[in-house]
PATORLO-980625 format. One record per residue: residue number from 1; residue in three letters; x negated, z, y negated of N, C-alpha, C, O in turn. Coordinates in Angstrom, 2 decimals. Example, Ala and Ser with C-alpha at 12.3 -4.5 7.8 and 13.67 -1.06 7.14 Angstrom:
BEGIN
<atom resi="1" resn="ALA" n_u="-13.19" n_w="7.80" n_v="5.69" ca_u="-12.30" ca_w="7.80" ca_v="4.50" c_u="-13.20" c_w="7.80" c_v="3.30" o_u="-14.24" o_w="8.46" o_v="3.32"/>
<atom resi="2" resn="SER" n_u="-12.85" n_w="7.08" n_v="2.25" ca_u="-13.67" ca_w="7.14" ca_v="1.06" c_u="-12.90" c_w="7.87" c_v="-0.03" o_u="-13.41" o_w="8.04" o_v="-1.14"/>
//
This chain:
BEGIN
<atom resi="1" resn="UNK" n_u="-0.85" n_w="0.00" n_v="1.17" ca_u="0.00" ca_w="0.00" ca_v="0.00" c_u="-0.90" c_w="0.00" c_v="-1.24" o_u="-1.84" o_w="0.79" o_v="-1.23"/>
<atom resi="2" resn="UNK" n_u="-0.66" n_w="-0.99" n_v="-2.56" ca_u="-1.65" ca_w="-0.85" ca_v="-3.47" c_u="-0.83" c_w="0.24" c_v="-4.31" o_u="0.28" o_w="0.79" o_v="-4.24"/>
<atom resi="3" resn="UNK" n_u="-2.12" n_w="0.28" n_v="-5.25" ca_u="-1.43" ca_w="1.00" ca_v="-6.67" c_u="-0.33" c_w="1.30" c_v="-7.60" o_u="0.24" o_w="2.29" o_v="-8.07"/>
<atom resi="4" resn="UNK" n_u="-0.27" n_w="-0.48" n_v="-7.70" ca_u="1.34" ca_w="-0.67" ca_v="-8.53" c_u="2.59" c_w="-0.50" c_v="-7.74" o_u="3.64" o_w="-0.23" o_v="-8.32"/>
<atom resi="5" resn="UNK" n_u="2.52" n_w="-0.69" n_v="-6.16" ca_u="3.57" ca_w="-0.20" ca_v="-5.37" c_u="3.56" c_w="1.43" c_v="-5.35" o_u="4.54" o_w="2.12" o_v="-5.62"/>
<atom resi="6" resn="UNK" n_u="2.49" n_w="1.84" n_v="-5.03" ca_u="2.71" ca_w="3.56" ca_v="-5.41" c_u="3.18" c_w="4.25" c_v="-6.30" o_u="3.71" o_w="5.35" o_v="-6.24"/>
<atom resi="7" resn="UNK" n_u="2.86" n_w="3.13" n_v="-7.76" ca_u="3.53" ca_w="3.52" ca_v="-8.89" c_u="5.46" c_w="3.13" c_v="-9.12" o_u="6.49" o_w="3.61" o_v="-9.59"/>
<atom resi="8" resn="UNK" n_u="5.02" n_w="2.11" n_v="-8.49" ca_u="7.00" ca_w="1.48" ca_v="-8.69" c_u="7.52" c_w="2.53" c_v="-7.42" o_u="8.71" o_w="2.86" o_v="-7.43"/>
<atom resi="9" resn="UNK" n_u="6.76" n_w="2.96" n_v="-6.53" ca_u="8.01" ca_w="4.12" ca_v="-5.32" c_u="7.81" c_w="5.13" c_v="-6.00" o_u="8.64" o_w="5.93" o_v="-5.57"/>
<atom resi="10" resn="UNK" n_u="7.00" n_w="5.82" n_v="-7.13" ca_u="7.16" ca_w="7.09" ca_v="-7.52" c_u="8.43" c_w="7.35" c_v="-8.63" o_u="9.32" o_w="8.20" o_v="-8.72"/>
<atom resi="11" resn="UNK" n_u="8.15" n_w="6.53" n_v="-9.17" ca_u="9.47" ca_w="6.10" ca_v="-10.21" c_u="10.17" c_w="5.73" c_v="-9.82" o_u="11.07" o_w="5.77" o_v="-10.66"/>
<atom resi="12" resn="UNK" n_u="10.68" n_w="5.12" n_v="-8.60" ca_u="11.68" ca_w="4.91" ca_v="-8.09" c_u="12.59" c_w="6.24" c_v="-7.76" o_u="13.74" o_w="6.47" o_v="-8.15"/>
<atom resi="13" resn="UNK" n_u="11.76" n_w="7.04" n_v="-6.94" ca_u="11.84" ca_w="8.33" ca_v="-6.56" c_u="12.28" c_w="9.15" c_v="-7.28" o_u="13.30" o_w="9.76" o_v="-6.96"/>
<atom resi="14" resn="UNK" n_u="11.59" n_w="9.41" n_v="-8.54" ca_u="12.05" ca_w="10.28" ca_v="-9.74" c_u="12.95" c_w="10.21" c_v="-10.08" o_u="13.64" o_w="11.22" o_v="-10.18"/>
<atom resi="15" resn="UNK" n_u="13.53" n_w="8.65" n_v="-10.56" ca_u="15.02" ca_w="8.23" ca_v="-11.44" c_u="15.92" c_w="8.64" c_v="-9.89" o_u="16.95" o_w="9.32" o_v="-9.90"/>
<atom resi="16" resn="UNK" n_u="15.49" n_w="8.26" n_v="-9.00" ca_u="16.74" ca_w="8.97" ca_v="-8.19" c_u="17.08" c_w="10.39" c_v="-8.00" o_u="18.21" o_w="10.88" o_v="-7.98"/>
<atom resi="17" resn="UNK" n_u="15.79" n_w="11.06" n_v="-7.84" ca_u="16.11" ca_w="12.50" ca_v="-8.28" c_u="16.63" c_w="12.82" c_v="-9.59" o_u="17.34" o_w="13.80" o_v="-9.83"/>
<atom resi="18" resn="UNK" n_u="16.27" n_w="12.02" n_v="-10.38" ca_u="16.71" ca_w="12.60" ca_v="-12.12" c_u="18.79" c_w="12.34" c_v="-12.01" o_u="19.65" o_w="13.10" o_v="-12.45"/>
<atom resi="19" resn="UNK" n_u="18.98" n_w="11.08" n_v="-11.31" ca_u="20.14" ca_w="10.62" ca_v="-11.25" c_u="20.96" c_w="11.68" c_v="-10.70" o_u="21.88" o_w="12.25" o_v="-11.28"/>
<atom resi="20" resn="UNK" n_u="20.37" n_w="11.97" n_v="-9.07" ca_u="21.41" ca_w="13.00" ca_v="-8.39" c_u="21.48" c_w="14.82" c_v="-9.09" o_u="22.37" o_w="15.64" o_v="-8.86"/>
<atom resi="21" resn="UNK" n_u="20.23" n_w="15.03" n_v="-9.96" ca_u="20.41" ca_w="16.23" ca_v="-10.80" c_u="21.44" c_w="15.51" c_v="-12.12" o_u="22.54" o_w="16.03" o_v="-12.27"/>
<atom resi="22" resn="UNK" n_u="21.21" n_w="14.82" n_v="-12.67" ca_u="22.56" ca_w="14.43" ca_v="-13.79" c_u="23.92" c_w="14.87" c_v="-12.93" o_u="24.56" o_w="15.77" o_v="-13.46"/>
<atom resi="23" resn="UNK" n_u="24.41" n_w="14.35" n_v="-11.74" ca_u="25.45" ca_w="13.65" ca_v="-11.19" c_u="25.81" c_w="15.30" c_v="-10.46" o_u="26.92" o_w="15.78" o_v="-10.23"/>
<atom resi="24" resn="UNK" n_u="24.59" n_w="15.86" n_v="-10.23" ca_u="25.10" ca_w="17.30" ca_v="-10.09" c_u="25.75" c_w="18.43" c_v="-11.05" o_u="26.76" o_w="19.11" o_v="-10.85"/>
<atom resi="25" resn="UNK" n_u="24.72" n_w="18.40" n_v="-12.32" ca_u="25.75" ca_w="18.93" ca_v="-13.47" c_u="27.05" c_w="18.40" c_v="-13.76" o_u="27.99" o_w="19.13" o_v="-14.09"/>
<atom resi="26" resn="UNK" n_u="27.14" n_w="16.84" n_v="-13.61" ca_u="28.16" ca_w="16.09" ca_v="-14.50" c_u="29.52" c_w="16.92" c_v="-13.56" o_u="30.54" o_w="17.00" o_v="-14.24"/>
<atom resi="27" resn="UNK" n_u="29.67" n_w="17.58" n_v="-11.97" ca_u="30.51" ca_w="17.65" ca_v="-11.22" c_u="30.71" c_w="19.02" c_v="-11.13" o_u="31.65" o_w="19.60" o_v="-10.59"/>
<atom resi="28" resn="UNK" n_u="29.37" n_w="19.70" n_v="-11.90" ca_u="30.05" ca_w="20.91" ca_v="-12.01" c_u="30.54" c_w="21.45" c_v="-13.08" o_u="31.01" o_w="22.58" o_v="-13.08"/>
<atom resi="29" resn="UNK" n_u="30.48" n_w="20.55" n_v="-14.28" ca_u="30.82" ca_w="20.78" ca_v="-15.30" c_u="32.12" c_w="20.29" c_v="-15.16" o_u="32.84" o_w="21.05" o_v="-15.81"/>
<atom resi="30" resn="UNK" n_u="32.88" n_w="19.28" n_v="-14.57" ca_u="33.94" ca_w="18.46" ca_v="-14.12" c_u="35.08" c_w="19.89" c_v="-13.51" o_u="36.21" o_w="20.24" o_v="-13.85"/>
<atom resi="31" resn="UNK" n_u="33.98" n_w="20.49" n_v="-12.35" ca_u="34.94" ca_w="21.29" ca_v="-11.73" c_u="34.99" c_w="22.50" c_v="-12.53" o_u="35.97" o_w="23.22" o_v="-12.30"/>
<atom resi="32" resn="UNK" n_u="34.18" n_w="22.89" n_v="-13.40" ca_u="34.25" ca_w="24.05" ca_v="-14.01" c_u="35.88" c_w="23.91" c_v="-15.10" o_u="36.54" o_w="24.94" o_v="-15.13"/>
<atom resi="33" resn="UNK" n_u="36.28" n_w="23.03" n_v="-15.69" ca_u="36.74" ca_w="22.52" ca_v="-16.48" c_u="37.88" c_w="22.05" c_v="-15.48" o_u="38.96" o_w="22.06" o_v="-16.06"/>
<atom resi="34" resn="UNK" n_u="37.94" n_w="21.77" n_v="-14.56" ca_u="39.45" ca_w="21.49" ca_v="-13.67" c_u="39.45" c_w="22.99" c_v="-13.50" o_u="40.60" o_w="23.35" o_v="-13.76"/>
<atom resi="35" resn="UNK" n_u="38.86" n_w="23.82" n_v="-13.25" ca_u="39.21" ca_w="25.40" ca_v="-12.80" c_u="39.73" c_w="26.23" c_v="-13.98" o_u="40.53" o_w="27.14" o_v="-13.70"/>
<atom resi="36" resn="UNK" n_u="39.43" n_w="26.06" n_v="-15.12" ca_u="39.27" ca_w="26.39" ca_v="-16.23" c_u="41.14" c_w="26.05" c_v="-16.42" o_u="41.95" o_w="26.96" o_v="-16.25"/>
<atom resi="37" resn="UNK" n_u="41.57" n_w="24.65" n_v="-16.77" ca_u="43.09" ca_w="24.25" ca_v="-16.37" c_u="43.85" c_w="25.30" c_v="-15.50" o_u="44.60" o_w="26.20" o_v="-15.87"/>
<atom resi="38" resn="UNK" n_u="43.40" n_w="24.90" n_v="-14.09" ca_u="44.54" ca_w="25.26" ca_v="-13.33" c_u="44.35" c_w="26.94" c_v="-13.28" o_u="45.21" o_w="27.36" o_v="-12.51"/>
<atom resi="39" resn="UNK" n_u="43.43" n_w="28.21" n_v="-13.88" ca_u="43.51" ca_w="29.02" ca_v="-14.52" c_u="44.42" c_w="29.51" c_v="-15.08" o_u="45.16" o_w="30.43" o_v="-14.75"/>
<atom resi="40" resn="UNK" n_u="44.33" n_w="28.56" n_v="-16.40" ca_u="44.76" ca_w="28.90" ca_v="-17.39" c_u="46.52" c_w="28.09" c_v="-17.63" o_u="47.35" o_w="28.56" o_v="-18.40"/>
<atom resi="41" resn="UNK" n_u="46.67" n_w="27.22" n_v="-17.04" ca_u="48.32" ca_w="26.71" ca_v="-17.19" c_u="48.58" c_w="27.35" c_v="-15.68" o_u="49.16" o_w="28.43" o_v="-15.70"/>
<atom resi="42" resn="UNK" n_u="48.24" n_w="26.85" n_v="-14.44" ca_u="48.99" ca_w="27.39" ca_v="-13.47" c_u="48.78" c_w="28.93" c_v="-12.92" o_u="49.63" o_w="29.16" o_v="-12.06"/>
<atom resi="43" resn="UNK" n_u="48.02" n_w="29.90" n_v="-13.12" ca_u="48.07" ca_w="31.17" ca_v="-13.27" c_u="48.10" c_w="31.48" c_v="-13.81" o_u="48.38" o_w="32.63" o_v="-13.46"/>
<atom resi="44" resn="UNK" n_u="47.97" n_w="31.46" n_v="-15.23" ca_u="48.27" ca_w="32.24" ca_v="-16.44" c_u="49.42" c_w="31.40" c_v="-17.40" o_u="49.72" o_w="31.65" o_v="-18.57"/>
<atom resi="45" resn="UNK" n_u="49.80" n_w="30.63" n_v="-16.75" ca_u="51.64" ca_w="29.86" ca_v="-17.32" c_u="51.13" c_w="29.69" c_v="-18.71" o_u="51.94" o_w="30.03" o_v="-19.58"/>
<atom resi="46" resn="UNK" n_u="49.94" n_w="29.22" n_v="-19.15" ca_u="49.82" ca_w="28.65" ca_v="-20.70" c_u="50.06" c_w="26.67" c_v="-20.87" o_u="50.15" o_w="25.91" o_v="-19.90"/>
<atom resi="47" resn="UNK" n_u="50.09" n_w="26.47" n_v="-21.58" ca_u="49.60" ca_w="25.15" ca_v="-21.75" c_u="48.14" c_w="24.74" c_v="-21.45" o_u="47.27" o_w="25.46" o_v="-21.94"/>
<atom resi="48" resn="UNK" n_u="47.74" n_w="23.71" n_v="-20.73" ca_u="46.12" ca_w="23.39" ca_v="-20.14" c_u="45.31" c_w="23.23" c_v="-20.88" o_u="44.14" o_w="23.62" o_v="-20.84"/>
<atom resi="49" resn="UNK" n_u="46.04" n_w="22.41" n_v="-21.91" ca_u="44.84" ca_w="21.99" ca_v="-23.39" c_u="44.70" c_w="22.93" c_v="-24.10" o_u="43.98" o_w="22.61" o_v="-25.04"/>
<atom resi="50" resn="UNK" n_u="45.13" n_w="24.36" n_v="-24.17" ca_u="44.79" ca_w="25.12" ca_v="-25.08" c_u="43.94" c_w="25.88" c_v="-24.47" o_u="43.65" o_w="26.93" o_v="-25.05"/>
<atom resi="51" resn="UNK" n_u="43.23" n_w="25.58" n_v="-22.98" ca_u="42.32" ca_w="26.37" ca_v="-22.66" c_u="41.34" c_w="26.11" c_v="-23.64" o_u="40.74" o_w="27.12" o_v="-24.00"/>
<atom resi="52" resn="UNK" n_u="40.89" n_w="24.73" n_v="-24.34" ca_u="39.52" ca_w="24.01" ca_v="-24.83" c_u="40.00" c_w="24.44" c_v="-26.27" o_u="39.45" o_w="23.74" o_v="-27.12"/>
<atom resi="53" resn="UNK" n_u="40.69" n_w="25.21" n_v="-26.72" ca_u="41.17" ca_w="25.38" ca_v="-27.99" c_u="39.82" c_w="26.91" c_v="-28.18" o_u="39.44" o_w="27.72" o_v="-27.34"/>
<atom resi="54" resn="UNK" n_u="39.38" n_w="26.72" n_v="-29.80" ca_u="38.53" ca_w="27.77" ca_v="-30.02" c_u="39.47" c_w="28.96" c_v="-30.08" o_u="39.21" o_w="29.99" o_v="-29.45"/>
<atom resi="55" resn="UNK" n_u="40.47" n_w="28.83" n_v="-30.77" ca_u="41.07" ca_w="30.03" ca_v="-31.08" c_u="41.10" c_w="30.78" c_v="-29.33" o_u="40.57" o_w="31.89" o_v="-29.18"/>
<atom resi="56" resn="UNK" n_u="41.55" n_w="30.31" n_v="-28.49" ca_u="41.53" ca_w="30.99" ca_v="-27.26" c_u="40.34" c_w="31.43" c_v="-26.91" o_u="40.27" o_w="32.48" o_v="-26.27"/>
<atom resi="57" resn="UNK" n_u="39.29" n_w="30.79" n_v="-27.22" ca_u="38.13" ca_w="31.39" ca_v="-26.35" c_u="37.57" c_w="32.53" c_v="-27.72" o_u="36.79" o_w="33.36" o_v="-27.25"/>
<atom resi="58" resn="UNK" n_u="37.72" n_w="32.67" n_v="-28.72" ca_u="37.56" ca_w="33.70" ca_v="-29.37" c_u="38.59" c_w="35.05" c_v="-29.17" o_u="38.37" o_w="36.23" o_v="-29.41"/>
<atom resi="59" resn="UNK" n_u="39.61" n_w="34.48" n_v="-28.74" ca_u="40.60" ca_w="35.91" ca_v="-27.92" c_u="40.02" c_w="36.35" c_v="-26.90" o_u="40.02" o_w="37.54" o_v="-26.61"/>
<atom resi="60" resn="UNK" n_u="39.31" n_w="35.23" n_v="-26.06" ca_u="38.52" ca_w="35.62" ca_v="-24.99" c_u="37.15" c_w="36.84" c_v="-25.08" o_u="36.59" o_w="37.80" o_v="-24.55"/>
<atom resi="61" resn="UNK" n_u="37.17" n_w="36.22" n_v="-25.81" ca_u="35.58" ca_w="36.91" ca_v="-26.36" c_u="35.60" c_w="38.15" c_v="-27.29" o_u="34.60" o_w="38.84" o_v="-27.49"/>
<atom resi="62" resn="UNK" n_u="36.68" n_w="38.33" n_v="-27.78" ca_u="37.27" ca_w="40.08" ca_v="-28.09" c_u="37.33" c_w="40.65" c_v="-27.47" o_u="36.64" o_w="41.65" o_v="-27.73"/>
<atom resi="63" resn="UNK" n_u="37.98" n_w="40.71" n_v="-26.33" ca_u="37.97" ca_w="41.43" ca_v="-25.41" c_u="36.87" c_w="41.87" c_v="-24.84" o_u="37.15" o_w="42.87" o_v="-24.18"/>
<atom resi="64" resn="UNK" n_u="35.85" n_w="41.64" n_v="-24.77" ca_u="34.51" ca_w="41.44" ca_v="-23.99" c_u="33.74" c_w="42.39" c_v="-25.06" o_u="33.18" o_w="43.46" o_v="-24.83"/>
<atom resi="65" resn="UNK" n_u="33.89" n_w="41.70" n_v="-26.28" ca_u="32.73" ca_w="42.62" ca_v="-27.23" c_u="33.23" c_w="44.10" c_v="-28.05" o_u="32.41" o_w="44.74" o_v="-28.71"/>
//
């Protein structure tokens, strides 16, 4: 194997690791945020979009501090 092939499989390698770490946050940020919903409208009987509302997460965060 020469050089420039060692160099094109290392980078090959990387962007696929870099890809499946993106594609890992992107799904837990996905599910954090579907959990976050069905939370907040189907156990706690609110509306879903007002989970992402500031005013809620500063009610949230009274409580706490």
């Amino acid at each position: 194997m020469t050089n420039s092939e060692l160099q094109v499989n290392v980078w090959r390698r990387f962007f696929s690791v870099l890809l499946k770490c993106l594609l890992f946050i992107l799904f837990v940020v996905l599910f954090f945020v579907v959990g976050l919903f069905i939370g907040y409208a189907v156990i706690g009987d609110g509306q879903y979009w007002e989970v992402l509302n500031q005013d809620t997460w500063a009610h949230i965060l009274s409580f706490i501090k």
